[in-house]
C-alpha positions as a printed Julia matrix, in Angstrom:
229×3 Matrix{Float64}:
 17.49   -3.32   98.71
 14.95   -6.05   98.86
 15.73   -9.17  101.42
 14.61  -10.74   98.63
 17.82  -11.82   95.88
 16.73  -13.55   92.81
 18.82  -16.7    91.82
 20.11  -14.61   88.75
 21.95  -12.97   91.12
 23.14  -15.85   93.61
 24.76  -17.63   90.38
 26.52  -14.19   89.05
 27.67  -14.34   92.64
 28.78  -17.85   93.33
 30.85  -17.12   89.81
 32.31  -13.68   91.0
 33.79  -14.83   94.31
 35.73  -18.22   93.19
 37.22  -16.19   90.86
 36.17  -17.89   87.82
 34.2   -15.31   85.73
 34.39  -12.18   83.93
 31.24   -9.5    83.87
 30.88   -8.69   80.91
 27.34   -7.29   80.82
 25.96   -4.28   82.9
 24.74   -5.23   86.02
 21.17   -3.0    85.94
 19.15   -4.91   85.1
 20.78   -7.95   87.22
 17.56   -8.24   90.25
 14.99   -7.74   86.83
 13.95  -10.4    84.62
 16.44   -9.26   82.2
 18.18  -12.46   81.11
 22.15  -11.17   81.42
 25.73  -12.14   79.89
 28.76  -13.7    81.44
 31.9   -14.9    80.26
 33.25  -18.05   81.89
 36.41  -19.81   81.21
 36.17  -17.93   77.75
 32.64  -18.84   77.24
 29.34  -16.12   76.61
 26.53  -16.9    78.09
 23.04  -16.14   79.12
 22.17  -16.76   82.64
 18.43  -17.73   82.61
 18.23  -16.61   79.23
 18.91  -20.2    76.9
 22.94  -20.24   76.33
 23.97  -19.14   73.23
 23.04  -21.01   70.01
 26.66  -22.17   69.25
 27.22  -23.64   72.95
 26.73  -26.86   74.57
 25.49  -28.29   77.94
 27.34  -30.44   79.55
 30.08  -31.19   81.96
 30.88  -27.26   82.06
 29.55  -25.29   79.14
 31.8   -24.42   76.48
 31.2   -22.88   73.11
 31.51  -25.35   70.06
 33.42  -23.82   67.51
 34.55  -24.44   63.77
 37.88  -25.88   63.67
 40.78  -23.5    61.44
 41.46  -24.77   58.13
 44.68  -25.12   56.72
 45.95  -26.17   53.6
 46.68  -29.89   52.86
 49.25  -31.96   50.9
 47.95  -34.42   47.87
 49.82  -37.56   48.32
 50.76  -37.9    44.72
 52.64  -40.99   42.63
 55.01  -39.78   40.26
 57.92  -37.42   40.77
 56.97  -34.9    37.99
 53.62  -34.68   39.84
 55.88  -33.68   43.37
 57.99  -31.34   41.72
 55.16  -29.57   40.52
 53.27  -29.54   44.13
 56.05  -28.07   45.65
 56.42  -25.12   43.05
 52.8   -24.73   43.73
 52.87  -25.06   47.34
 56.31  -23.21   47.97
 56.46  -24.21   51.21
 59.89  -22.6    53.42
 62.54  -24.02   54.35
 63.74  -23.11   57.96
 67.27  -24.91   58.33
 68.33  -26.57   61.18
 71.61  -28.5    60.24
 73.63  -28.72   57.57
 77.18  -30.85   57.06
 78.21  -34.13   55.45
 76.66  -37.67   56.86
 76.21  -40.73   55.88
 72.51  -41.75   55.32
 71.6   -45.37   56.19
 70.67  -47.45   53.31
 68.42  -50.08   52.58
 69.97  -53.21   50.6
 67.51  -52.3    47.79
 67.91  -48.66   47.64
 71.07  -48.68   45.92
 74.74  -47.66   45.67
 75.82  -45.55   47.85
 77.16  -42.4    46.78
 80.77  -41.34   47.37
 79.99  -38.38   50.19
 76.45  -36.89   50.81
 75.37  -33.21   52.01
 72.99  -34.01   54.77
 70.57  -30.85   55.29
 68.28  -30.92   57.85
 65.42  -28.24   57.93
 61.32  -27.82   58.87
 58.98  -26.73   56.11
 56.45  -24.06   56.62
 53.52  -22.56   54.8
 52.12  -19.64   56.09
 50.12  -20.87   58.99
 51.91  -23.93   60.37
 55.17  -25.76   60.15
 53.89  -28.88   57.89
 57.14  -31.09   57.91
 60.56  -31.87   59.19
 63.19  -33.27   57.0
 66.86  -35.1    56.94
 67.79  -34.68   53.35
 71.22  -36.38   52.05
 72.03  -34.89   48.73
 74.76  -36.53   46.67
 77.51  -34.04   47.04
 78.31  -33.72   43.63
 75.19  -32.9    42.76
 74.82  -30.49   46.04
 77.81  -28.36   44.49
 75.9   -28.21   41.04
 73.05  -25.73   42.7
 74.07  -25.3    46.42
 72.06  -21.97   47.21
 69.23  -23.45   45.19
 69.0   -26.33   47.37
 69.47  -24.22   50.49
 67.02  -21.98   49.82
 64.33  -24.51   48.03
 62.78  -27.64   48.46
 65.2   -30.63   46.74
 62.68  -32.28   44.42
 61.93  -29.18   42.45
 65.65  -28.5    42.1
 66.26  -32.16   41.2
 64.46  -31.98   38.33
 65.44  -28.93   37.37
 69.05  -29.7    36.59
 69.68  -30.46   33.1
 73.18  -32.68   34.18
 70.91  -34.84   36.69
 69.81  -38.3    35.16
 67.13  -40.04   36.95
 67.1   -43.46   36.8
 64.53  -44.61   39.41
 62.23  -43.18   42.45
 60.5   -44.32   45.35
 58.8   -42.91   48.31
 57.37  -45.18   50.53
 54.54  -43.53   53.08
 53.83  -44.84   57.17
 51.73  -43.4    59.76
 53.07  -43.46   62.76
 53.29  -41.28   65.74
 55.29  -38.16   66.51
 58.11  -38.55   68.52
 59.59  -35.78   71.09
 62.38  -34.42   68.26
 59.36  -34.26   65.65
 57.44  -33.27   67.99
 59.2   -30.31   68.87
 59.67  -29.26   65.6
 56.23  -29.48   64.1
 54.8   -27.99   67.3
 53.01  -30.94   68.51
 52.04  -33.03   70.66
 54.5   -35.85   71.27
 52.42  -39.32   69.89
 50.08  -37.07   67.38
 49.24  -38.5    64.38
 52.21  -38.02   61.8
 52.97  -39.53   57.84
 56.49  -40.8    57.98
 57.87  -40.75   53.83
 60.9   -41.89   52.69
 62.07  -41.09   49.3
 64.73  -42.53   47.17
 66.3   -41.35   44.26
 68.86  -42.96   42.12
 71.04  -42.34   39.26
 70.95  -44.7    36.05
 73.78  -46.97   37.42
 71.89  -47.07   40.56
 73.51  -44.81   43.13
 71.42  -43.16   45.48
 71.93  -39.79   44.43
 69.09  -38.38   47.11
 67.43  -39.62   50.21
 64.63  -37.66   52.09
 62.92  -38.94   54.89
 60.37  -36.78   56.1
 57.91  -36.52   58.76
 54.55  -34.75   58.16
 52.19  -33.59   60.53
 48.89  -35.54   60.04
 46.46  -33.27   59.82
 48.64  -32.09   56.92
 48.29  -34.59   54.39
 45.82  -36.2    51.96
 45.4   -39.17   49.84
 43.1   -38.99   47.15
 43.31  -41.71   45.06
 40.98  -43.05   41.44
 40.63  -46.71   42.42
 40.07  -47.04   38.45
 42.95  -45.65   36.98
């Protein structure tokens, strides 16, 4: 071999022996002019040879790469308009809890109903989970449909029952952070972005037949909105 040893070769080296790079090339034509491929922390490059057109120079090269897509959630304003995104959507419900509680109510939301099913679950579609929910159901209208609103999402099944009047409904929308529990169960980071909604549902006579608050990851949700309408 030739005293000589081209830097080609002192770099393939230097990567080799600290243990941070995989050959993934053949090594012939390594002391030639032949320009030659490495992978490094997950990376393809060429050595002498331009990197590859989707990387970047910088502080260590890495490869720049589209981000997934995945499906997102129109904020909408009306509860017909929810019920219908959800039947659309069908996103699953992966239960975590389920008993009787007592939901804390704002002085505005309403009466409070006389017991409440509280079910608390994650949503998932079929790449991510996309919320997690604490649901309290009016228990009288829980017994109406109960493996219906086990196996569903509530709104859809809320409007759905004939017996069930509706006599007002609000959701009110917040971004905030993710804390550890929502964190955890949205898979995560703890502080990402998250859309904290709160709905409330009420009978004619104004008890609080449902109360959802959710928390959505933020990368999860849209708002689209006609300014002129």
């Amino acid at each position: 071999m030739s005293k000589h040893v081209s830097p080609k070769f002192q770099v393939a080296n230097a990567f080799v022996e600290c243990g941070r790079a995989r050959r993934v090339a053949n090594f012939s034509g390594i002391l030639r002019d032949q320009p030659f491929t490495f992978l490094y922390n997950g990376t393809s490059m060429q050595f002498f040879g331009g990197l590859k057109p989707d990387a970047k120079q910088g502080q260590g090269t890495f490869v720049l790469r589209k981000p997934e897509t995945h499906p997102r959630m129109q904020v909408v304003i009306s509860l017909r308009l929810l019920a219908e995104l959800y039947r659309e959507q069908a996103p699953r419900p992966i239960p975590i809890k389920e008993g009787f509680a007592t939901p804390h109510l704002e002085a505005e939301d309403g009466i409070p109903a006389p017991k409440y099913r509280f079910l608390q679950r994650v949503h998932a579609s079929e790449r991510q989970f996309t919320s997690v929910i604490a649901a309290y159901i009016d228990e009288r209208i829980f017994s109406l449909a109960p493996k219906r609103f086990r196996k569903e999402t509530v709104i859809p099944v809320l409007m759905d029952l004939k017996a069930v009047k509706i006599g007002s409904a609000r959701q009110i929308l917040t971004i905030a952070t993710a804390g550890e529990d929502a964190a955890n169960a949205l898979n995560i980071a703890v502080s990402a972005p998250v859309a904290e909604v709160r709905r409330v549902i009420c009978a004619p006579d104004g008890t609080v037949i449902y109360l959802g608050e959710l928390t959505y990851r933020g990368d999860y949700i849209r708002m689209d909105m006609d300014l002129l309408s």
